[in-house]
C-alpha positions in Angstrom: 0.0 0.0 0.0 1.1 3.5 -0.7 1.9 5.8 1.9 1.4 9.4 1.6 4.0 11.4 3.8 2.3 12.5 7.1 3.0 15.9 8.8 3.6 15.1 12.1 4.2 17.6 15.1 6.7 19.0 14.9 6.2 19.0 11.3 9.4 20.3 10.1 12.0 18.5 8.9 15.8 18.8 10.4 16.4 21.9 8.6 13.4 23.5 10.0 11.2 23.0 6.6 9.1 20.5 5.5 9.9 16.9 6.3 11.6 14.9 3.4 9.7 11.5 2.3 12.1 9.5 4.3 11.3 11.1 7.0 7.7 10.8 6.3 7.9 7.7 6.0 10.0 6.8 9.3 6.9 9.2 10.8 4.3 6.2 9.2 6.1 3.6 10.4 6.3 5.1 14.0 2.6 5.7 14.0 1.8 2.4 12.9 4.3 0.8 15.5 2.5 2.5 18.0 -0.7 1.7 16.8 0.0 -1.8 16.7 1.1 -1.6 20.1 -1.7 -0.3 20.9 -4.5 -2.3 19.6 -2.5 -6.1 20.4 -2.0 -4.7 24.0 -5.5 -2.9 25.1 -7.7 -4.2 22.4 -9.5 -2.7 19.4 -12.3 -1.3 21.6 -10.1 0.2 24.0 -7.5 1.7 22.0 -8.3 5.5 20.8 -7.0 7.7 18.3 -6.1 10.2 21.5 -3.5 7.9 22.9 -2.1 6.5 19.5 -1.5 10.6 19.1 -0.1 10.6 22.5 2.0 8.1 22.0 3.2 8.7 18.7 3.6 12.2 18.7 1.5 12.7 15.5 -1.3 15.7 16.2 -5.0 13.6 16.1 -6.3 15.7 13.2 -3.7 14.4 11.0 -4.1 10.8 11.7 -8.0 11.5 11.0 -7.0 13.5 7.9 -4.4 10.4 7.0 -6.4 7.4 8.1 -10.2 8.9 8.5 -10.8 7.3 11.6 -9.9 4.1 13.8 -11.6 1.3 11.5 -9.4 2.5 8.5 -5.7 2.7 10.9 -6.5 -0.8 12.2 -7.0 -1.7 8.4 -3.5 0.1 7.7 -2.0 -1.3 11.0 -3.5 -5.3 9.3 -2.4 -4.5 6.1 1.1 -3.4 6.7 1.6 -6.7 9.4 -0.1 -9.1 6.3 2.3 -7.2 4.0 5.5 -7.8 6.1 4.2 -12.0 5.6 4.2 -11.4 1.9 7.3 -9.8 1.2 8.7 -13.0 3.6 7.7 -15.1 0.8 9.6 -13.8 -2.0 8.9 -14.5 -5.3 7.3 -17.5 -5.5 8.9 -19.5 -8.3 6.9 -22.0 -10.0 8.7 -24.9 -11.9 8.0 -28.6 -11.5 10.6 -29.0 -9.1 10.3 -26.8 -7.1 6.4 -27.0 -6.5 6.7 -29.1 -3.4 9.3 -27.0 -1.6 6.7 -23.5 -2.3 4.0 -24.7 -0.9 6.2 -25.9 2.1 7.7 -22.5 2.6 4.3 -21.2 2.2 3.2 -23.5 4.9 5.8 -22.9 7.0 5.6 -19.0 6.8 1.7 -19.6 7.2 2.5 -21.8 10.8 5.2 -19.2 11.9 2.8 -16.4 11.7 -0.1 -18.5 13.4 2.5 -19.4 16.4 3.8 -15.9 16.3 3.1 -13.2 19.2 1.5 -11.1 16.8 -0.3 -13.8 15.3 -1.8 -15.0 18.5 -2.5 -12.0 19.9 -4.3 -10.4 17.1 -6.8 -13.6 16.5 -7.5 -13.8 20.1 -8.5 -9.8 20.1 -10.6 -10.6 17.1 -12.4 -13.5 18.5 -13.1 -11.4 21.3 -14.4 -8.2 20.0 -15.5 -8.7 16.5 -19.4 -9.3 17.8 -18.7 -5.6 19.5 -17.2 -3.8 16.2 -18.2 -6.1 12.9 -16.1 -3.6 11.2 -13.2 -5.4 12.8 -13.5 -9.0 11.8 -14.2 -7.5 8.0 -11.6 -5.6 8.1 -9.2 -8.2 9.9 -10.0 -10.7 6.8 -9.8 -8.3 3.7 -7.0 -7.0 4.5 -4.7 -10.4 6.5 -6.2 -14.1 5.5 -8.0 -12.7 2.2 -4.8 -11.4 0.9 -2.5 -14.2 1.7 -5.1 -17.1 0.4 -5.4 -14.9 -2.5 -1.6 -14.8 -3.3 -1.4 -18.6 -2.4 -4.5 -18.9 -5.3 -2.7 -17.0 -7.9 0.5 -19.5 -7.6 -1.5 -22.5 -7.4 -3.8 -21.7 -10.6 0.0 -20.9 -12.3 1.0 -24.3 -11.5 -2.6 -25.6 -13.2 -2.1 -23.5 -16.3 1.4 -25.1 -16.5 -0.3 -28.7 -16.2 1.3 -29.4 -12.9 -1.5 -29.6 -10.8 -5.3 -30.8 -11.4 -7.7 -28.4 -9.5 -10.9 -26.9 -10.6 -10.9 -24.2 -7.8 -7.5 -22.8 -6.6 -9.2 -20.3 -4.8 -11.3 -23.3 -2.2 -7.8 -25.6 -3.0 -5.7 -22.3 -1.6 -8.2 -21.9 1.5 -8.4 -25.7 2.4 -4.5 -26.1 2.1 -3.9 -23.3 4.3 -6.6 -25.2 6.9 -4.6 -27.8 6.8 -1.3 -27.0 7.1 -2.6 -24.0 9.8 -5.8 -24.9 11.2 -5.3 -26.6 14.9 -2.1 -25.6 15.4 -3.4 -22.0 15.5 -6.7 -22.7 17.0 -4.7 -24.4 19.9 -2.3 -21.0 20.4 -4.9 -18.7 20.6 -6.8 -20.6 23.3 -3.5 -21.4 25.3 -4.6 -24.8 25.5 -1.2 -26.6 25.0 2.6 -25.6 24.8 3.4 -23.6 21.5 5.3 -26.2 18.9 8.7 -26.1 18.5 11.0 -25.5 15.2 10.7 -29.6 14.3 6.8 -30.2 14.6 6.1 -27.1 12.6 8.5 -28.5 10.2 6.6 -31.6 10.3 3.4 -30.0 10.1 4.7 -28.6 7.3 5.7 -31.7 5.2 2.5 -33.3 6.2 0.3 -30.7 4.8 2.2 -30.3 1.4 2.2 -34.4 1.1 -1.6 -34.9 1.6 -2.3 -31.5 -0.7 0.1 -32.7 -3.6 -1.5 -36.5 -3.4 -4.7 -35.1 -4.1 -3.7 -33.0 -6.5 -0.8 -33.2 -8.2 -1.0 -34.5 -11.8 -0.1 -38.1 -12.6 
């Protein structure tokens, strides 16, 4: 997403003018730091604009003129943690060989976000105040799961085009892989129901998912 510079207060720049675009954009990531900090640690409903201004040392009035208001900052504050995942990824090559060993590093980012601090934090917050603020559960999907499932999609229907794989629907095949190779695991770490899995049994996890996927899919 495209960041606009942001005028922050003080708004001028080292040599008592108007900040450069680095600058502005050190000033956006700050914000959005603080935001996140914010909104993991209190909670969507009781995080405000006042104290992200407080905190961040931007004036409220421009993070209402940047962002329009706290739905739309959350959304940036999703968007810039979902884009973070992506860029992990790389480019996502997609030749015969190297299908199997995508999709695990797909799965394998997908389980180390689930597992993550972030991750865990930010589902249970959902869970627990989307029925509060419906904005926030719309909001946490367009712009995190949505997004990655949808990148996921776009590899797997390159793989179909190039006769590698046999699937009517990469968008369901995208969603149901990522339930596999995600589903309990993360379910578990957001209730706190049993230790968080270490390095090898994610691994595993990993090469599971990718086996079962590829033998229902891959073509002969």
């Amino acid at each position: 997403m495209g960041e606009q510079p942001v005028m922050c207060v003080p708004s001028h720049g080292r040599n008592g003018g108007r900040p450069t675009r680095a600058e502005s954009a050190r000033r956006v990531e700050h914000l959005l730091d603080v935001a996140t900090a914010l909104f993991l640690g209190h909670g969507y409903g009781a995080a405000t604009i006042e104290a992200v201004a407080r905190e961040s040392g931007v004036a409220k009035k421009t993070i209402y003129r940047r962002f329009g208001g706290k739905a739309a900052l959350f959304g940036a504050v999703l968007r810039r943690l979902s884009d973070r995942w992506l860029d992990g990824l790389g480019a996502l090559p997609a030749d015969g060989d190297a299908l199997s060993a995508t999709l695990r590093t797909f799965a394998r980012h997908a389980l180390n976000a689930a597992v993550s601090r972030e991750g865990v934090m930010l589902s249970a917050m959902i869970q627990a105040e989307a029925r509060a603020f419906p904005e926030l559960a719309h909001g946490y999907y367009e712009n995190g799961p949505a997004r990655i499932q949808a990148a996921l999609a776009r590899f797997l229907a390159a793989e179909v085009a190039a006769g590698r794989l046999t699937l009517d629907d990469p968008e369901t095949a995208a969603d149901q892989f990522l339930h596999l190779a995600v589903g309990g695991i993360h379910r578990r770490a957001v209730l706190g129901v049993e230790p968080l899995p270490d390095r090898a049994a994610l691994d595993r996890r990993a090469d599971f998912a990718v086996r079962i996927f590829l033998d229902g899919c891959r073509r002969a």
